[in-house]
Each structure stands twice: as C-alpha cells, then as structure tokens.
FIROBA-368546 format. One line per 3 residues: for each residue x, y, z of N, C-alpha, C, O, CB. Coordinates in steps of 0.001 Angstrom, whole numbers, m for minus. Glycine has a CB too. Layout:
# FIROBA-368546
X,Y,Z,X,Y,Z,X,Y,Z,X,Y,Z,X,Y,Z  ...
//
This chain:
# FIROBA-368546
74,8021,m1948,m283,6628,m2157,710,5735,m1419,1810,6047,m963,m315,6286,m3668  20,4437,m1398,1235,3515,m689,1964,2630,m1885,1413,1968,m2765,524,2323,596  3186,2800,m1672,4174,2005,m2902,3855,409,m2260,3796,39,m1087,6350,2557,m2880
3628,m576,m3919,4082,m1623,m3879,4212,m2497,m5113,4316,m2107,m6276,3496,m2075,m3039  4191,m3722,m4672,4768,m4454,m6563,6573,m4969,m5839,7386,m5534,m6571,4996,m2360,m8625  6818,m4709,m4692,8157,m5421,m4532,7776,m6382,m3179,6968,m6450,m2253,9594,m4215,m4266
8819,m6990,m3684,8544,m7776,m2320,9320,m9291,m2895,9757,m9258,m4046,6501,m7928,m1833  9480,m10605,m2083,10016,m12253,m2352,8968,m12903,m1813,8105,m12581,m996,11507,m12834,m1586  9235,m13995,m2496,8668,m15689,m1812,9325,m16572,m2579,10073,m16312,m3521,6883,m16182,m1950
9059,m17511,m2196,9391,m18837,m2480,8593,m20058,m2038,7462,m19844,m1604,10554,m18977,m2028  9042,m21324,m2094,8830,m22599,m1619,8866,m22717,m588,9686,m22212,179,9425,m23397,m1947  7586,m23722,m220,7605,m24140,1002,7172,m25866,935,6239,m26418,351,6604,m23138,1857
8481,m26527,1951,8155,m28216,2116,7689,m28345,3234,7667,m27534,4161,9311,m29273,2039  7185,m29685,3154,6877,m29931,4540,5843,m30738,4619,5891,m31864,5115,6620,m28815,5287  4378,m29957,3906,3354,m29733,3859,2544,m30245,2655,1435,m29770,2412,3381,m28632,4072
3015,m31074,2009,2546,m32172,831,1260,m32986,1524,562,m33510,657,3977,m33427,388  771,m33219,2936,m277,m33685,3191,m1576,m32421,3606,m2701,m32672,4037,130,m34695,4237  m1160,m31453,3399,m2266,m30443,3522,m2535,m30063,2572,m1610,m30253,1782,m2161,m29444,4193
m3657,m29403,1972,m4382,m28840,1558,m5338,m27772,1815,m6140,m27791,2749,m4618,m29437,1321  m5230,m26865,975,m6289,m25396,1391,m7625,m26023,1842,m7503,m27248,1855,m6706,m24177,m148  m8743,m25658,2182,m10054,m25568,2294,m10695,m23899,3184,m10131,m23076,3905,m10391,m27058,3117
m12144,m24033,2631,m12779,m22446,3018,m12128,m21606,2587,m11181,m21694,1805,m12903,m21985,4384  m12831,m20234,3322,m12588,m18967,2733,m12318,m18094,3764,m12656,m16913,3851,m13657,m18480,1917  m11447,m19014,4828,m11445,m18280,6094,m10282,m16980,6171,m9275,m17077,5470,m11146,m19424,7269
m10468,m15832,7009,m8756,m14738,6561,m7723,m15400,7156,m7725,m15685,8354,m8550,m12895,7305  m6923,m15640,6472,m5874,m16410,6912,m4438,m15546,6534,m3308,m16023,6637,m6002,m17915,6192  m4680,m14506,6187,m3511,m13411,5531,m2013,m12836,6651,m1944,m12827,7880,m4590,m11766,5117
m1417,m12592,6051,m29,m12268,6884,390,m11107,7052,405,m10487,5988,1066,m12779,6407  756,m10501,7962,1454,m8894,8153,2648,m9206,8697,2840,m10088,9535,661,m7725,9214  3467,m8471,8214,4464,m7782,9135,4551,m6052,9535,4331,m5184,8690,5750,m8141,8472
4801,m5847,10527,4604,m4164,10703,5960,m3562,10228,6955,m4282,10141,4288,m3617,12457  5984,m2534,9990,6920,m1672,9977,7936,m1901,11209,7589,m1773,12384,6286,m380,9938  9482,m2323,10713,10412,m2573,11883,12104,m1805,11368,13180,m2155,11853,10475,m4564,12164
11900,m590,10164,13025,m171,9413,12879,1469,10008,11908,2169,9722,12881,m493,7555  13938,1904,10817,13691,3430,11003,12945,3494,12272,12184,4342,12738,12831,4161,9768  13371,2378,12693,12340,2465,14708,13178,3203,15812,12997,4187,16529,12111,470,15741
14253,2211,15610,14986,2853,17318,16497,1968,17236,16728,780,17011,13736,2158,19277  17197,2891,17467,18606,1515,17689,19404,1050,16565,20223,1756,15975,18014,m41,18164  19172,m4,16325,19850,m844,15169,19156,m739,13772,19719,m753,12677,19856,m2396,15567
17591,m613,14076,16740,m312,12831,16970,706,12180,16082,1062,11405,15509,m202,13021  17837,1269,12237,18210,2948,11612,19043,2154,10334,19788,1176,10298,19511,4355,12936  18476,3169,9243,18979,2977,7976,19544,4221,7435,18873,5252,7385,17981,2454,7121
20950,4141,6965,21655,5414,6659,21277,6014,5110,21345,7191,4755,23301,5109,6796  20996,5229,4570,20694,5818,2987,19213,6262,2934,19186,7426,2536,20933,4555,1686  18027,5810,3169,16735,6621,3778,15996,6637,5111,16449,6202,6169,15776,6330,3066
14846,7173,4934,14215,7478,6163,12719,6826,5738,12226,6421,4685,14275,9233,6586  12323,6935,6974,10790,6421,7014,10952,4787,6915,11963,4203,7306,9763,7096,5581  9681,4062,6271,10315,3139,6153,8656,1743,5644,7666,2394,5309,11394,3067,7770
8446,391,5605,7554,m216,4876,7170,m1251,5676,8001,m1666,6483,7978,m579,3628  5760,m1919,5616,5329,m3251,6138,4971,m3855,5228,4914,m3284,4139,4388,m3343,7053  4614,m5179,5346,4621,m6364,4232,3151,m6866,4330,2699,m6918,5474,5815,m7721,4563
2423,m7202,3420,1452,m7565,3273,1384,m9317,2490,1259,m9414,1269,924,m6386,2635  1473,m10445,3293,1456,m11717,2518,481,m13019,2586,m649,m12928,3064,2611,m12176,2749  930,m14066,2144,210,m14884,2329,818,m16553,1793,1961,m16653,1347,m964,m14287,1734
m358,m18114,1945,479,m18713,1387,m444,m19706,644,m1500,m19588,1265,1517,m19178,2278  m652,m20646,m361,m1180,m21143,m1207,m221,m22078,m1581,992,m22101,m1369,m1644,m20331,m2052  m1221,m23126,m2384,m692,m24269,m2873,m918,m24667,m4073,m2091,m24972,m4290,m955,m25137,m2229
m34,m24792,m5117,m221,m24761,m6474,m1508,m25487,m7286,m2256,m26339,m6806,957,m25282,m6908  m1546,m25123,m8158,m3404,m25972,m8373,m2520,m26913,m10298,m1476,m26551,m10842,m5772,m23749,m8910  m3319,m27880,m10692,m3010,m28599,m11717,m2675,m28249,m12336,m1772,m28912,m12846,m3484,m29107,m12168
m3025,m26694,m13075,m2345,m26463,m14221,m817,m25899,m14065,m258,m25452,m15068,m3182,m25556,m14974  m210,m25918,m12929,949,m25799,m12928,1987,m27006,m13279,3217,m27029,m13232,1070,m25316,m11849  1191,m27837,m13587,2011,m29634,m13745,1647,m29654,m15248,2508,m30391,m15729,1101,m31396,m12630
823,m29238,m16268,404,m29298,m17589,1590,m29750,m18496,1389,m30493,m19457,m158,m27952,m18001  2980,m29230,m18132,3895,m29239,m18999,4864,m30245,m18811,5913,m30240,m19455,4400,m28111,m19061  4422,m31638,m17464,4812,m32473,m17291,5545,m33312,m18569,4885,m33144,m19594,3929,m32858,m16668
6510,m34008,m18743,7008,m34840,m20035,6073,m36313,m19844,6182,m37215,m20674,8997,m35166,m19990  5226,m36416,m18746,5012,m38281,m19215,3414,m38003,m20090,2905,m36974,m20535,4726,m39817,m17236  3082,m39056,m20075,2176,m39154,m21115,1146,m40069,m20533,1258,m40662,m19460,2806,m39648,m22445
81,m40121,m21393,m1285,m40922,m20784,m1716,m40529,m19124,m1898,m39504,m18467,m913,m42757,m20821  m1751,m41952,m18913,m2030,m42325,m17569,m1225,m41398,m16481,m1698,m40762,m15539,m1662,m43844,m17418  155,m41524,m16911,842,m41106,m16120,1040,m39607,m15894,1534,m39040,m14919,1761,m41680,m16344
436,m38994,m17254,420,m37642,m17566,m958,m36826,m16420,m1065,m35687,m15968,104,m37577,m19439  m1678,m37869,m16318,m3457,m37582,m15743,m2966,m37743,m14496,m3262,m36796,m13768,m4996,m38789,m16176  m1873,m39188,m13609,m1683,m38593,m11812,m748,m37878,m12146,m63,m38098,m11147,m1215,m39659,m10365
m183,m37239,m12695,1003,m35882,m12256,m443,m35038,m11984,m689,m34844,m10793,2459,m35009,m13881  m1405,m34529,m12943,m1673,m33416,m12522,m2863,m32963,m11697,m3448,m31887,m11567,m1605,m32866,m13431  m3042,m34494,m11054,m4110,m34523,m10173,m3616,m34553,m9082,m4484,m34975,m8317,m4981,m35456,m10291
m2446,m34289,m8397,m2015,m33736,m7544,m1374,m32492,m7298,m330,m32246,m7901,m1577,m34351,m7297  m1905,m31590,m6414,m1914,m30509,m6093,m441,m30134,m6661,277,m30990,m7179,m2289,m30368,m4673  m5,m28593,m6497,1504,m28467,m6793,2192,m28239,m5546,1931,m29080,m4686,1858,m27303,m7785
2865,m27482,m5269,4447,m27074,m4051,3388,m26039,m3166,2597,m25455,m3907,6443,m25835,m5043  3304,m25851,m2305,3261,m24594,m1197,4029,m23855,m1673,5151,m24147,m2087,3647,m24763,270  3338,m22443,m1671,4404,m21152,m1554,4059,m20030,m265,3302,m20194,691,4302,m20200,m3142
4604,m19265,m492,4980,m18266,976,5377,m16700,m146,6259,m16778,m1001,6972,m19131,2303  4644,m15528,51,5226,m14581,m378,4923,m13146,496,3880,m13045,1141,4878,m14598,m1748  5665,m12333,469,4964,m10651,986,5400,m9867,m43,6455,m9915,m676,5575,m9831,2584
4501,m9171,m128,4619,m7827,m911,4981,m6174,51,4091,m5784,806,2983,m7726,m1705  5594,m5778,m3,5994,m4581,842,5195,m3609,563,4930,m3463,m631,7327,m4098,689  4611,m2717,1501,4065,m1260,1032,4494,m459,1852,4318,m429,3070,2610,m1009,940
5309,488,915,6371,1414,1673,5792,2970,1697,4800,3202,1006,7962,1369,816  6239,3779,2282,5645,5315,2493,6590,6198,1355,7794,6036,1155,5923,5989,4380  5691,7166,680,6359,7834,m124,6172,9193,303,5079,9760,283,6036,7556,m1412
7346,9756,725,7681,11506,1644,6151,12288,471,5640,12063,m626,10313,12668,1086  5989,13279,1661,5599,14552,983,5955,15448,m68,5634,16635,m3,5611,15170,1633  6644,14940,m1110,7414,15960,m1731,6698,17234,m2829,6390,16979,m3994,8431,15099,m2486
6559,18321,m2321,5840,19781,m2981,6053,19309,m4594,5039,19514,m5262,6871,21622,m2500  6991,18817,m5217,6758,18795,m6466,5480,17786,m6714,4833,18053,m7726,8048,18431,m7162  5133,16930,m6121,4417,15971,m6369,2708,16876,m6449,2489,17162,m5272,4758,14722,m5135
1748,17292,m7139,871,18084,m7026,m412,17692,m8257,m77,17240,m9352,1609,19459,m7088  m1608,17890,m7968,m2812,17912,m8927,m3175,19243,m9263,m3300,20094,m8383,m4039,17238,m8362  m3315,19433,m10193,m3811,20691,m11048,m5098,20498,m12032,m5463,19476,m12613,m2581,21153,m12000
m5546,21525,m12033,m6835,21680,m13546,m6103,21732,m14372,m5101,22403,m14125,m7933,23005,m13853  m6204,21001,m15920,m5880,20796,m16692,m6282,21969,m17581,m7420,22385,m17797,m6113,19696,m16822  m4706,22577,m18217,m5299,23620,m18761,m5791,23257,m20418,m6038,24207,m21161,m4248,24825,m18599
m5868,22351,m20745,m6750,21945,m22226,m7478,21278,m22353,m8262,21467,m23284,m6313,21512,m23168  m7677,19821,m21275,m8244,19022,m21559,m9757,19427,m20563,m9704,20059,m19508,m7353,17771,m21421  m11230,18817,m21286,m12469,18967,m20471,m12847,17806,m20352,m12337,16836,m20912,m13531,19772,m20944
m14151,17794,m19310,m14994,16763,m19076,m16235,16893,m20053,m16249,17900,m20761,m15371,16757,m17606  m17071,16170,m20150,m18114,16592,m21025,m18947,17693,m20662,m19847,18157,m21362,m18907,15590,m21255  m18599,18088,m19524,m19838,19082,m18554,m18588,20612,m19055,m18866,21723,m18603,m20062,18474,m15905
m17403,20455,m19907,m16522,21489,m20218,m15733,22076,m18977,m15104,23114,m19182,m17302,22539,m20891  m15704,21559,m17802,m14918,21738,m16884,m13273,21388,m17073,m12786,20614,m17897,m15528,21064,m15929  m12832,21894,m16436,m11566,20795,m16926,m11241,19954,m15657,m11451,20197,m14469,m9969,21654,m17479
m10516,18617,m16438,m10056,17542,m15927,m9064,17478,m14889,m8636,18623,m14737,m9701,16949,m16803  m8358,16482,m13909,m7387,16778,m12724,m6444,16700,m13360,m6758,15924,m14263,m7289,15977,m11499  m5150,17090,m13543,m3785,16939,m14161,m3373,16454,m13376,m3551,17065,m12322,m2988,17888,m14587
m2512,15006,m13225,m1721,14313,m11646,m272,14260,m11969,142,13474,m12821,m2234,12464,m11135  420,14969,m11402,2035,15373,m11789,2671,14667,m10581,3318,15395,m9829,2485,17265,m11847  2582,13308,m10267,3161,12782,m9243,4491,11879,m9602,4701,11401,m10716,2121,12057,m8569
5140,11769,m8736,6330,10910,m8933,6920,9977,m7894,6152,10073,m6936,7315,11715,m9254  7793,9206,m7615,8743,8517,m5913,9627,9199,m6827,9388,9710,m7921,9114,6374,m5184  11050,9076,m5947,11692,9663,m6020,13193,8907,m5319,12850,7734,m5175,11037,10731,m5643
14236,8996,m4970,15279,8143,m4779,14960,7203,m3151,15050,6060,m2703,16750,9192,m4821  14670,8177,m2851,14058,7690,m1164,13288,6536,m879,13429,5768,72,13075,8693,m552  12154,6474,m2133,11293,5160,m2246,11427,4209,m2680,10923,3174,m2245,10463,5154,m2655
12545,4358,m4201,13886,3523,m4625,14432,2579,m3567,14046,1426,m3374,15100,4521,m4965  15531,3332,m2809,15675,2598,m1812,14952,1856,m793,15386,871,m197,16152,3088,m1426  13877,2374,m647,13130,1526,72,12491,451,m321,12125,m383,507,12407,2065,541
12296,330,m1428,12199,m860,m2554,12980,m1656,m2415,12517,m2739,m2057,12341,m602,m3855  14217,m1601,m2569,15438,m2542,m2624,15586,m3092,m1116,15451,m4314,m1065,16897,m1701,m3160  15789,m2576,m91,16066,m2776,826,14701,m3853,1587,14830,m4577,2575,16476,m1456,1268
13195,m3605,585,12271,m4067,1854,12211,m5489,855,11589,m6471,1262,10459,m2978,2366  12789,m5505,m248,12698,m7357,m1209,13700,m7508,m450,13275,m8013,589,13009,m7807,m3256  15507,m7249,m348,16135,m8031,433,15873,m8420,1562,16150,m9618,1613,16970,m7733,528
15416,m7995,2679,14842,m8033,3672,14209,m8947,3580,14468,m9795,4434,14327,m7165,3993  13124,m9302,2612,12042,m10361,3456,12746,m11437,2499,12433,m12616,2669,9926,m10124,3341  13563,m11149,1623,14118,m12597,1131,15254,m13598,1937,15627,m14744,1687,14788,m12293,m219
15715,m12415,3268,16630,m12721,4455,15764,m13610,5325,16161,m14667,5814,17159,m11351,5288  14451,m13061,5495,13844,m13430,6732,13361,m15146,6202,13293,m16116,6957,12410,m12176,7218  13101,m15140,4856,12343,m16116,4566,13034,m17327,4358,12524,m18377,4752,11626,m15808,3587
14508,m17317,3593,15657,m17930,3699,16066,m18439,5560,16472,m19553,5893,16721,m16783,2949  15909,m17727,6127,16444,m18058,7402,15475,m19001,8090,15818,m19341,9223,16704,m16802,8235  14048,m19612,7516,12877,m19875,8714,12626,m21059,7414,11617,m21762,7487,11322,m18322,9327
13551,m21230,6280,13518,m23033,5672,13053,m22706,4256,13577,m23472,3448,12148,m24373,6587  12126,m21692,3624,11873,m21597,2056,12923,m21221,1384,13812,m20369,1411,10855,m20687,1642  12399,m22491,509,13264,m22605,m913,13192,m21438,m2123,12396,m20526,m2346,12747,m23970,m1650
14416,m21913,m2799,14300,m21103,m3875,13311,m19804,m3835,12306,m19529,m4492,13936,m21969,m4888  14168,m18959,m2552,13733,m17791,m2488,13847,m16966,m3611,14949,m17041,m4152,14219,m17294,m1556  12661,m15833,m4374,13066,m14570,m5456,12669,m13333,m5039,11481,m13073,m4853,12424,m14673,m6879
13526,m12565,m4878,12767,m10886,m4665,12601,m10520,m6428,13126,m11190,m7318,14195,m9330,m3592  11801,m9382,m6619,10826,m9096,m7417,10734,m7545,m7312,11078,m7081,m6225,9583,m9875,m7061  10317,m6659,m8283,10491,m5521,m8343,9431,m4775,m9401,9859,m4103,m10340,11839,m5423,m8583
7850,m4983,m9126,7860,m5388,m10867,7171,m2782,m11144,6291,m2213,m11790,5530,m7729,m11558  8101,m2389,m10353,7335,m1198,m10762,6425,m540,m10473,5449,m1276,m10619,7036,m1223,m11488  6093,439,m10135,5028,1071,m9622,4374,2960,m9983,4895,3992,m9561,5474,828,m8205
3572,2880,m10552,2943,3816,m10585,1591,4387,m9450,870,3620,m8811,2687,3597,m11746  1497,6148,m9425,1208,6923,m8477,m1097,6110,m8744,m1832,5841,m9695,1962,9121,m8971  m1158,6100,m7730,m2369,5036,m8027,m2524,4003,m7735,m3619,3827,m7200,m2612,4757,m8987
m1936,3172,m7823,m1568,1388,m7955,m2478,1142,m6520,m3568,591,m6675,644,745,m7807  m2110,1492,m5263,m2193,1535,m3934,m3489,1866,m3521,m3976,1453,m2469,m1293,2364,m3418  m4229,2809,m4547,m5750,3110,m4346,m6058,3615,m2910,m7157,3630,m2357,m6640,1771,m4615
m4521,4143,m2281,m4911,5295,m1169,m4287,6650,m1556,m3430,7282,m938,m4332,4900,399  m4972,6992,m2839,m4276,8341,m2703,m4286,9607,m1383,m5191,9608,m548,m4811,8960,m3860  m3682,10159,m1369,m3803,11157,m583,m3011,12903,m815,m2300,13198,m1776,m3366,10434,571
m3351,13770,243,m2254,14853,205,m2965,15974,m897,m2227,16942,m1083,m578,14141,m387  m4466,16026,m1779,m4921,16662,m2339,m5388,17832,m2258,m5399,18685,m3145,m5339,16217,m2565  m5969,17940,m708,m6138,19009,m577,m5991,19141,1436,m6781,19195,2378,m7557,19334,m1486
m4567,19143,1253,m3715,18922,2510,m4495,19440,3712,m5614,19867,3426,m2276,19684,2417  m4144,19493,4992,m4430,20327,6456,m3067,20761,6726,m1964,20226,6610,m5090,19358,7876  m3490,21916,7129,m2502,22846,7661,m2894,23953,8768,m4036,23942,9228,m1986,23535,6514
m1996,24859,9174,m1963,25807,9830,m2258,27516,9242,m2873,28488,9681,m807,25522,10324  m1497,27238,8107,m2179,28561,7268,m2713,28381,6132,m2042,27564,5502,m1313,29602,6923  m3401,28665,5685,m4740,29150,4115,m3681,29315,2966,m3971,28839,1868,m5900,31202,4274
m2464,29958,3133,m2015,30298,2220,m1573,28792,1848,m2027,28201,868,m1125,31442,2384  m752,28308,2634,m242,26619,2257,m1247,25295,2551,m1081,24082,2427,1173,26243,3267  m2291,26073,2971,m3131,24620,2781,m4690,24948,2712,m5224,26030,2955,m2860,23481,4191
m5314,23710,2310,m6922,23777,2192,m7837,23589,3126,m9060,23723,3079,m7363,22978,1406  m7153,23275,3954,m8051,22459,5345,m7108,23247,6676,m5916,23553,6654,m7799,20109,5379  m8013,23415,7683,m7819,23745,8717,m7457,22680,9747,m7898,21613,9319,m8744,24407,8936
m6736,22473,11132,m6854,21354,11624,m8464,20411,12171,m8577,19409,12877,m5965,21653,12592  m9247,21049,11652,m10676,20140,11513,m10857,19639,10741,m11867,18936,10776,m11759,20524,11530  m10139,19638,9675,m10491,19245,8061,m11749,20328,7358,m12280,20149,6262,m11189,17398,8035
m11969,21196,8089,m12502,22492,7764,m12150,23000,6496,m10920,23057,6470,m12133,23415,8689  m12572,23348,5559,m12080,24356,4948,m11874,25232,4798,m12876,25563,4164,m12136,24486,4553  m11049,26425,4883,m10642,27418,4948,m11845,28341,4551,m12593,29002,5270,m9496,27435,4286
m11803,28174,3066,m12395,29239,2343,m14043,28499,2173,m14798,28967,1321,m11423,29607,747  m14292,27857,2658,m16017,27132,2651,m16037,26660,4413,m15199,25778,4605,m16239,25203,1227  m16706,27007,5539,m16584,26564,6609,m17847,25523,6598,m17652,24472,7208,m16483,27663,7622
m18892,25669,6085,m19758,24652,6504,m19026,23145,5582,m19681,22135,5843,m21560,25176,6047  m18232,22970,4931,m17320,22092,3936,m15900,21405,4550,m14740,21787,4401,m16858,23115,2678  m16496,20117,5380,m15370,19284,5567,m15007,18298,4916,m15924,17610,4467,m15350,18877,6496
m13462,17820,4594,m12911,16530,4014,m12236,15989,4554,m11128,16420,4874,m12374,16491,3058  m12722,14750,4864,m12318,13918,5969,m11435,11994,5405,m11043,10953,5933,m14079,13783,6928  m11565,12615,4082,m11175,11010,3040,m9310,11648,3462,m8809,12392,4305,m11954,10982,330
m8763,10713,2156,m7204,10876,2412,m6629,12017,1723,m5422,12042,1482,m6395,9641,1948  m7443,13008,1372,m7141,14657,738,m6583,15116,1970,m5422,15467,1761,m8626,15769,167  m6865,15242,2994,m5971,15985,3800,m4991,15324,4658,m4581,16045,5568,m6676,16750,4564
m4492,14109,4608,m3221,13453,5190,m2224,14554,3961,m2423,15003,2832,m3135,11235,4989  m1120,14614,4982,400,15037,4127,1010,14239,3872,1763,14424,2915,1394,15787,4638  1040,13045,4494,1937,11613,4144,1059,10268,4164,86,10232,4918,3213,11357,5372
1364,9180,3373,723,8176,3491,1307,6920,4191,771,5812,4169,366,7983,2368  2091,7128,4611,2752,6522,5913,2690,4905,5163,2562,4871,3939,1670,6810,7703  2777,3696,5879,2825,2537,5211,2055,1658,5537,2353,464,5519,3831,2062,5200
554,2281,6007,m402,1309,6170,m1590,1945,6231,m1877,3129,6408,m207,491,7256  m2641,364,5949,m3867,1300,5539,m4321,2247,6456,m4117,2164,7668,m5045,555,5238  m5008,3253,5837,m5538,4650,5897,m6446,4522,6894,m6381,5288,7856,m6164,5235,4613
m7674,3293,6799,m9283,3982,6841,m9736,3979,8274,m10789,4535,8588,m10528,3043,5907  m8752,3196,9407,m9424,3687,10478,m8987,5180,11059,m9713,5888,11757,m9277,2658,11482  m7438,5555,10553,m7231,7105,10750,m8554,8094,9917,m9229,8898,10560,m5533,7501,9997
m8716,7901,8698,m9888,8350,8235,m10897,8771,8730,m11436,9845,8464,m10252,7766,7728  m11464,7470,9970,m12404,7292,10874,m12784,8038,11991,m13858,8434,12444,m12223,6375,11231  m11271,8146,12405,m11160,8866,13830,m11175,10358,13377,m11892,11124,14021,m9659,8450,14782
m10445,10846,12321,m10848,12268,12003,m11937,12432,11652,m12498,13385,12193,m10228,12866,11148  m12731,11658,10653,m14267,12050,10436,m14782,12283,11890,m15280,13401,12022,m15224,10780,9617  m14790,11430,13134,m15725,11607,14340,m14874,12658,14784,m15212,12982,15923,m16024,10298,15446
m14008,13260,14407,m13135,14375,15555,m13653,15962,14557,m13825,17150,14832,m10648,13989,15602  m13724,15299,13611,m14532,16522,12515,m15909,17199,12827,m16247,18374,12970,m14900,15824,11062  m16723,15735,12888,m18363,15866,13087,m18625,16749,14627,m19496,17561,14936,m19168,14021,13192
m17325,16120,15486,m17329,16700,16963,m17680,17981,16648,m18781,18527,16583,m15934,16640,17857  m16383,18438,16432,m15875,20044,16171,m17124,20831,15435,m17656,21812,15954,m14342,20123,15018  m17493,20328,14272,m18859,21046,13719,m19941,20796,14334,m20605,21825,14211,m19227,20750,12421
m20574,19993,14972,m21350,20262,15808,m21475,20945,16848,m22575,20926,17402,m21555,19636,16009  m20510,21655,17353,m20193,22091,18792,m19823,23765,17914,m19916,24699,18710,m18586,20961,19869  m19432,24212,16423,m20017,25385,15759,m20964,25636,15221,m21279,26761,14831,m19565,25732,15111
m21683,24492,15084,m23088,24901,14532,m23893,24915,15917,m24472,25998,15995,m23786,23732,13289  m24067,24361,16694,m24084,25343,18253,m24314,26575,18743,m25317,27177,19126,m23131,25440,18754  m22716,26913,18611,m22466,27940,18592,m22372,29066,17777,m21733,30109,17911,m21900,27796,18916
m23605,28408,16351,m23888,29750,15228,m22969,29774,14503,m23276,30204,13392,m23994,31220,15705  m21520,29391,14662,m20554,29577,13385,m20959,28870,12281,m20179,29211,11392,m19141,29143,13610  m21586,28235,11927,m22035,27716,10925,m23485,27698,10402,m23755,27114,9353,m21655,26723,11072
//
C-alpha cells in the first residue's frame, strides 16, 4: 500500500479578493525528490515519498465562534475565511517477507471458506519517512510566504491507500512466487493477474497506468500462446 495521513499546511495571504468557483482539477503534486542522486541521499532510510495537495478557502462556519453579536455577528460570517495551502505525503513501504496474507485458520465466509488473514505492518524505514516528508514540506512552504505553518502525523494503517499490493507476487521461481514474469500463473497457465497482486513494492505513486501497461504486455504474451497451443 501507499503510506499517508502525514504531511503540513498552513495560511495563505494575499488573496482576500479571490474566491473559488467550478469544479475545474486544479490539484497539486510534487514528485518524489528524496533518494535521487547527489545531495538527495538520506542516511537514516532509503526509497523515498511524493506529495499529493491542494488549496481552498475557508467557508462561514469557520467564523461561527466570532465574539460580536447581531448585525455585526451576520458580516463576520458572510465573508469567506483565510486561504489555505496543504500536501499530504505518500511514501513507499519496502517489501518486507514478514508482511503476508493467509487463510484464516478459524474464521469462514458464509459459503464456509475461510476468510484472508492480513498480517501487515511499516516498520522503522516508513517511520522515518514520515517524519522527514512533514518536515520537508513544512520547509518548503515556510520558505515561499505561508503562515502558521503545522506538520501533522495523524497515523496510518495497512489499507488506508486503497493500493494494496504484493499478494500474489511475480517472480522467477514457483517456489517464491505466484506469477511468472507474464503475470502468468505458475500453477494455472490459462490464469493471469494483472491488478496490484503481483507488484513487490508499491513505490510512491499511483499504480494504475503501470497496471495498464502489464495488462497489454500480459494479453500480448497470451495471445501469441494461445497461438501457439500452449494454452
């Protein structure tokens, strides 16, 4: 999965005569720039996170708790509130073998099968990368004029990210993995998986056009054995 839930923002001035309108994408990236080349090298982990943000402008009920009263209570909160500015980081969490899904040996489905057991965890590596990717953008954001910058940390569980992956891996041998480099399956050949079951890592950005390119590099490959009768 991809870690997130950390990340800063703050205030932004300036901009008291604008206002949002539409529903146009107006969203923010930063790429991955921790663990590149040179100076980007980080001694306490490896790999490393991009930021996913955006910016908005407070709406009335953030003024509700104004002290004036009447009249004066009704223009406080008919004007918009402060601009803000925030990113959220989504960082890569290593391959680690302890991390694994199993059949549950007690619990069933109603069909009496049993259920997935998910024994996943981060681990110190992603820790740090947590800490390091809120200071970071609370540096960058401080330096370019927002106020009352806060980094934020609020926790993360295996899921959150809704790209799981690594379930039923690709590999080189049967014994350590489920998938062949086609996304083949070993032990079922007419049976490919081409979702995020066979990535080994989830690296720090979305999945679905890699997804994409292996599904058409999949469909290639099986068409060109069903061809040729292997299938």
């Amino acid at each position: 999965d991809h870690m997130l839930n950390s990340g800063a923002g703050g205030r932004v001035e300036g901009f008291e005569d604008k206002y949002i309108f539409g529903r146009r994408a107006n969203g923010l990236y930063v790429p991955r720039f921790a663990n590149i080349a040179g100076d980007t090298k980080r001694r306490d982990y490896v790999r490393g996170f991009g930021y996913q943000g955006g910016a908005s402008r407070g709406q009335w009920s953030g003024k509700v708790d104004n002290k004036s009263v009447g009249g004066a209570w009704k223009d406080a909160i008919a004007e918009p509130g402060s601009w803000g500015v925030g990113f959220s980081a989504f960082g890569e969490i290593l391959p680690y073998h302890e991390n694994k899904v199993l059949l549950d040996s007690s619990v069933k489905d109603k069909w009496g099968l049993p259920v997935l057991a998910i024994d996943a965890e981060i681990k110190d590596n992603e820790r740090k990368i947590r800490v390091d990717a809120s200071n970071e953008m609370k540096e960058m954001l401080e330096s370019i004029g927002v106020k009352d910058v806060t980094t934020y940390d609020n926790g993360f569980s295996m899921g959150q990210g809704i790209h799981e992956m690594g379930t039923a891996r690709m590999g080189n041998d049967p014994k350590t993995s489920v998938l062949n480099k086609f996304n083949q399956v070993w032990d079922a050949k007419n049976v490919f998986l081409t979702d995020g079951a066979f990535m080994t890592s989830s690296s720090c950005v979305n999945p679905s056009l890699t997804y994409m390119a292996f599904t058409a590099r999949a469909v290639d490959f099986a068409v060109n054995e069903l061809k040729k009768g292997n299938l």
